[in-house]
N, C-alpha and C positions, 0 to 999 in steps of 0.2 A: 258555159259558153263554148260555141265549136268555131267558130267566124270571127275574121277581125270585118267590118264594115262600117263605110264610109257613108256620107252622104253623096247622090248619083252625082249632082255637080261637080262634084270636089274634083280639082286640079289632079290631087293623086290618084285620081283612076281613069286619066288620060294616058294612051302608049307613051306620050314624050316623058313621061314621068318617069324617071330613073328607080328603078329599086333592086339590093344589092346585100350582098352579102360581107361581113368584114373577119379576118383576119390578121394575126403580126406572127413575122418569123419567128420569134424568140417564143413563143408561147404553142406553136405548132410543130415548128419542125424538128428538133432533136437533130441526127445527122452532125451530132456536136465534132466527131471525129474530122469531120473535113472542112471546118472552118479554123479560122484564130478562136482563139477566149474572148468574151464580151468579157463588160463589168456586171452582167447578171450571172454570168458564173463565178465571178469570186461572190460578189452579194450571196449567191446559194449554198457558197462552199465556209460562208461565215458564220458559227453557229449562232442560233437564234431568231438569224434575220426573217427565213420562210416559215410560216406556223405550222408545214406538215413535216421540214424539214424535207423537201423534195427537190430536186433541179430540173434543168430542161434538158439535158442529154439527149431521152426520147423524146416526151412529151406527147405527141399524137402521131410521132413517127410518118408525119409528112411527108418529109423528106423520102422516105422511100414508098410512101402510098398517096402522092401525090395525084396517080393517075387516076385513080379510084375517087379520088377526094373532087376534082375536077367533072368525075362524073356523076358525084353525087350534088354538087353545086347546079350541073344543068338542068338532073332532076327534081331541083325548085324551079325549074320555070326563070329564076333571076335573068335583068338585064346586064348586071355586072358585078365584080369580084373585084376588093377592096384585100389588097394585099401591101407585107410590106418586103421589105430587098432587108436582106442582114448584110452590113457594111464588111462586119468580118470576114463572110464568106466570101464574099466578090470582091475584096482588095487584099494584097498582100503587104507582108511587113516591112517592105522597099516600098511602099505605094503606087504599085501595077497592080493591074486583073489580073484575076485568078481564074483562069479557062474554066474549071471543074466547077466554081461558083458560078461563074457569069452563065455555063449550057442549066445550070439547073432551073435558072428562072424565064432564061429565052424557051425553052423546053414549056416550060407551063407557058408562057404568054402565046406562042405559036398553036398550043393545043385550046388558048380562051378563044382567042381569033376564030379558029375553025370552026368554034361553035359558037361565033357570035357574042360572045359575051367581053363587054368593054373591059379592059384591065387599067383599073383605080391603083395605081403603084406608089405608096408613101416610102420615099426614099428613108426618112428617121424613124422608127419606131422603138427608142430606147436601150438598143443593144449596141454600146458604144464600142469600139474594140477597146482591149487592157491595154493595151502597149500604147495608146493614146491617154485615155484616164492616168496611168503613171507620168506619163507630163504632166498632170494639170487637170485634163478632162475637161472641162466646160469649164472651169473657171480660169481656163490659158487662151488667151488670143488666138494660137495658132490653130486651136480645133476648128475653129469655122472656116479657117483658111484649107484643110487637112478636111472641110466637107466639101468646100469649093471643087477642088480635085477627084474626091471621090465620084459629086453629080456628075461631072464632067466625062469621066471617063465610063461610069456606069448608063448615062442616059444615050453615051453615043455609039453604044456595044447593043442597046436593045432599039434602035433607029426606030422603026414606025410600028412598032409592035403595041406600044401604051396609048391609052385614048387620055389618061389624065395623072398628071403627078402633082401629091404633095410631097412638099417640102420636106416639115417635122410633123409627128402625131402631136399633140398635149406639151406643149414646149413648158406651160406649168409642173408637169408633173415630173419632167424631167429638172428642172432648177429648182422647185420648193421640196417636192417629195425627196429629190437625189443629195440636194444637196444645200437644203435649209433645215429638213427638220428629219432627216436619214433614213424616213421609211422605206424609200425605193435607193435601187444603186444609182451612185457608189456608197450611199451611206453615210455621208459628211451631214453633220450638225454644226450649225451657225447663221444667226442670219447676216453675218457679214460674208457669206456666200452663196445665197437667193440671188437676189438681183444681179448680183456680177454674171449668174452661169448664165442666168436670164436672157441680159441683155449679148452672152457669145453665144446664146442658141438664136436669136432673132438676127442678130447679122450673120450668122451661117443660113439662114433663109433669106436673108435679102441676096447674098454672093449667090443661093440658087437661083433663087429666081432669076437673077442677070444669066447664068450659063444654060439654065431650060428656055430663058427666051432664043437662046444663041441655038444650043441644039438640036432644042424640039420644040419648035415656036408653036406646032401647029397640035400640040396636047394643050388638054385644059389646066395649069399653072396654077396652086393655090395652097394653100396651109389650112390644116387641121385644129382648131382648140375645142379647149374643153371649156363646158361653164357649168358652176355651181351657182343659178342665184341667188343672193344674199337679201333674207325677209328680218326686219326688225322685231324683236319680241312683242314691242308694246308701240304705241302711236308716243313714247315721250322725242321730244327732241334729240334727247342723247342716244337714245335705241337705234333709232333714224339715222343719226350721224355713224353710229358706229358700223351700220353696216352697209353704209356707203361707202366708208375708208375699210371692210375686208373688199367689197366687191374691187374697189381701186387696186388693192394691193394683189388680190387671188385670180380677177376674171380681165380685168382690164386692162392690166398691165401688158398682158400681153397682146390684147386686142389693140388698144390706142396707137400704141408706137406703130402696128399695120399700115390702121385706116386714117390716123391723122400725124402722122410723126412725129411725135412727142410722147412722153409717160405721165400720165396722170400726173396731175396739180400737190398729191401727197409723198412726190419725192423730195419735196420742200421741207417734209414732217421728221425726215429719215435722218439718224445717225451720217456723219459724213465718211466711215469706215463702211456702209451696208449700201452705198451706191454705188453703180455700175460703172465701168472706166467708158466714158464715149468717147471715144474719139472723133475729129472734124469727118462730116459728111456719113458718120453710121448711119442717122437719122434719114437721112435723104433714100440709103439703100434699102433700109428698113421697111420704109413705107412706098416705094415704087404698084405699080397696081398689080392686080393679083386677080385672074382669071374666074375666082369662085373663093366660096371662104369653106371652111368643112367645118361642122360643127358636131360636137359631140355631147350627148345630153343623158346622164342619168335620176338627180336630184337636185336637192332645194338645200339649203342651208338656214336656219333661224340664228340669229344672233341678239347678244344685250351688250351694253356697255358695261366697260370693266373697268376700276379704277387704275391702275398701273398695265393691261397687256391693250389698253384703246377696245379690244371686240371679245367676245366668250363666245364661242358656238352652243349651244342648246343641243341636248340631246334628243331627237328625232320621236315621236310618239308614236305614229303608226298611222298605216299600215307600214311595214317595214319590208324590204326586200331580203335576202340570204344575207349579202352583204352588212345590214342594219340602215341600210338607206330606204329615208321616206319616199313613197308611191305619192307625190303630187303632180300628177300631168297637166294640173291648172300652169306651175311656175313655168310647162315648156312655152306654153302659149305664152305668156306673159317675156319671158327671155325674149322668143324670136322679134317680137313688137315692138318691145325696149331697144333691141340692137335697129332694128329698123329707122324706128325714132331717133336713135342719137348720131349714125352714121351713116355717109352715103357708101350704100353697101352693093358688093358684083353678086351675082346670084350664088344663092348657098345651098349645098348639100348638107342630109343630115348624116354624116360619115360613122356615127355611131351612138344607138340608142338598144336597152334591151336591159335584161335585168337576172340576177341569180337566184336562182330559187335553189330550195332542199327538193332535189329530183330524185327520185325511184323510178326502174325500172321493173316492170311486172308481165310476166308471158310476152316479153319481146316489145311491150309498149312502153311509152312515157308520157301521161295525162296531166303537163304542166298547165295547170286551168290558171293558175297564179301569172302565170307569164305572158298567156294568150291574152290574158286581160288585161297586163300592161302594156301589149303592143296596140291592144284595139284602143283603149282610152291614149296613150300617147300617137301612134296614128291620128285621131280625132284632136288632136290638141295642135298637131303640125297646120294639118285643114284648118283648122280657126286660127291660125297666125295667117293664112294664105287669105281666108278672109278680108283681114285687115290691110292685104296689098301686101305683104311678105311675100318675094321673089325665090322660092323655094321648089329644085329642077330633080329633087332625091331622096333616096333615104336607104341607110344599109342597116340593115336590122346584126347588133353585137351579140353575138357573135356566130359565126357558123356554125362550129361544134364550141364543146365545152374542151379547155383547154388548162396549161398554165397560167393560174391566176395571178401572178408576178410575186408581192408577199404573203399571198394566200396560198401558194404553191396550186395544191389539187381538188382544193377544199370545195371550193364554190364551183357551182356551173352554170353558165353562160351563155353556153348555145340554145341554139335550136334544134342542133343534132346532138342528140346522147353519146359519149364516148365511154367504152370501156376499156379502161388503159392495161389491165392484164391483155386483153385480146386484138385490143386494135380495133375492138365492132364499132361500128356508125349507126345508130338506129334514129331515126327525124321523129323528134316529138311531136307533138297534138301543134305546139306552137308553130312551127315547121312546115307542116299542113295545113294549116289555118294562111300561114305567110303565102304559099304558094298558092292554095286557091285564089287571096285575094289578088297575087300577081294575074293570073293567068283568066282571071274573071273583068281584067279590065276592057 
């Protein structure tokens, strides 16, 4: 395959049609020297946690080839760059701006401007500062309060330079991975601390979105999730149900409380030690509207029913991606349709879709045939949700270059641009090329 292509009708090969490229601080920029500590540098400095045992110190050394990086983004043709803001660089340990943080990112949004290209600014992407996490982190009240302040101050220092702000990235991955079942930081095991982080990451998105309506009314406002969805092994009743109550508890959770304020009907089922503290009127800020949803799609999930854990995930048959995640582009179609069906939903972008493959580099090329071919079969999967009336205005192909993989440290690669981390090269894959034609052919 050399092409990703669509059908001529299809929505996504109209100019209004958004397409984009995504990146997060924490995974590109290094520049660790001129920020606070996140909790992904203690997470990297704990042994065991990263499987290459790496951190992000450099990483793809952004941070000071940012300019470079900005000019390889234009030369995909893209109409926008999906970036995120590290909290630590741009606030300090009194809770002021940090000049040195705040010019590096007005710096880049000033040079997307000039070249036309929309900056998608997600103020959360998982790099919490430490001196926060030792209060508490996401499972203390005042963090959402302590993000209130931060949008506030950080959205009114870059004035009209962003076309669109989320919120949080994967507000799941942050509460289950961080801080139910320890894989991502900070690393706490318990599920009497899921839902609590949960529900203080979804009211620190309700308090932004009240102070982005205040400061920047006239960017597009909205939040990021991620979905795994959740197929039953078999057609028996109990398969059915069990993987009903994961989609509740993994996909939904965090979606429900958005678009209808309330949490799923299976917080009835829960321990009363592993529910979240609501207090009067969370609900209410939780769910206020939200200018676009962002969604992030890599696989499928099979489940059966378990006698004592309710759901067992199935392990994945293939084709499998780097990661060991199933290639089914049927389930995106299926997701987008389903959330259509059950919510009245604002237009959504796809904020992030792409996949890791085992990349070689050969005489200066990278012939990721594996990857161009899940963007062309996932592309063609978005198009038939749009079929079916799916309001769908984007899509930022995961990731730009190949970066820190979080607990993968170096392992996997991601992009569509090959990175060598001895040297700093950028070389645009087969898939990368394939991206940009199809941008540039609309």
């Amino acid at each position: 395959m050399t092409k990703i292509s669509l059908p001529s009708h299809s929505p996504l090969l109209t100019k209004e049609f958004v397409y984009g490229v995504a990146t997060a601080s924490f995974q590109i920029e290094g520049g660790y020297e001129h920020r606070l500590p996140c909790i992904w540098d203690t997470f990297c400095d704990t042994e065991g946690k990263i499987a290459d045992s790496s951190h992000g110190h450099i990483a793809c050394d952004h941070y000071n080839n940012w300019q470079q990086d900005i000019d390889l983004i234009a030369s995909l043709g893209v109409d926008a760059y999906r970036l995120s803001i590290s909290w630590p660089r741009v606030i300090t340990r009194s809770g002021e701006l940090n000049p040195q943080g705040v010019k590096f990112y007005t710096d880049i949004l000033d040079e997307l401007n000039r070249r036309n290209i929309k900056a998608f600014v997600t103020l959360y992407h998982w790099d919490l500062p430490q001196y926060l996490e030792d209060e508490g982190g996401w499972l203390n009240r005042q963090t959402a309060y302590a993000f209130e302040q931060y949008v506030e101050l950080i959205t009114r220092a870059f004035g009209t330079r962003v076309f669109s702000y989320a919120t949080l990235n994967e507000p799941f991955c942050s509460a289950f991975l961080g801080y139910e079942i320890g894989i991502h930081a900070p690393g706490l095991v318990g599920k009497q601390y899921g839902k609590k982080a949960a529900h203080h990451l979804l009211l620190a998105h309700g308090l932004a979105m009240k102070v982005l309506n205040k400061t920047s009314p006239n960017t597009q406002n909205g939040i990021v999730l991620n979905f795994t969805p959740a197929y039953p092994l078999t057609n028996s009743q109990e398969d059915i149900d069990c993987a009903k109550y994961a989609d509740d508890y993994l996909n939904q959770w965090y979606m429900k409380p958005i678009m209808d304020g309330h949490y799923p009907d299976i917080i009835n089922q829960l321990p009363k030690d592993h529910l979240p503290d609501i207090h009067p009127g969370d609900m209410a800020l939780i769910s206020q509207p939200i200018d676009y949803l962002g969604i992030n799609f890599y696989t499928r999930q099979v489940y059966k029913a378990h006698p004592t854990h309710i759901y067992e995930p199935i392990a994945p048959k293939g084709p499998l991606t780097d990661m060991g995640w199933e290639i089914y582009p049927q389930s995106f179609t299926d997701l987008l349709i389903d959330l259509h069906k059950t919510y009245t939903l604002p237009p959504m972008y796809i904020t992030e879709n792409g996949a890791a493959m085992p990349d070689t580099i050969n005489n200066g090329e990278v012939n990721d045939q594996d990857r161009l071919s899940y963007y062309h079969t996932h592309l063609n999967a978005v198009h038939n949700a749009t079929e079916q009336g799916v309001n769908i205005i984007g899509y930022f192909a995961w990731s730009l270059m190949d970066n820190f993989e979080w607990a993968e440290g170096y392992l996997k690669r991601f992009g569509i641009v090959y990175v060598d981390y001895e040297t700093q090269q950028r070389t645009i894959k087969a898939s990368g090329h394939a991206y940009k034609a199809l941008i540039s052919n609309r």
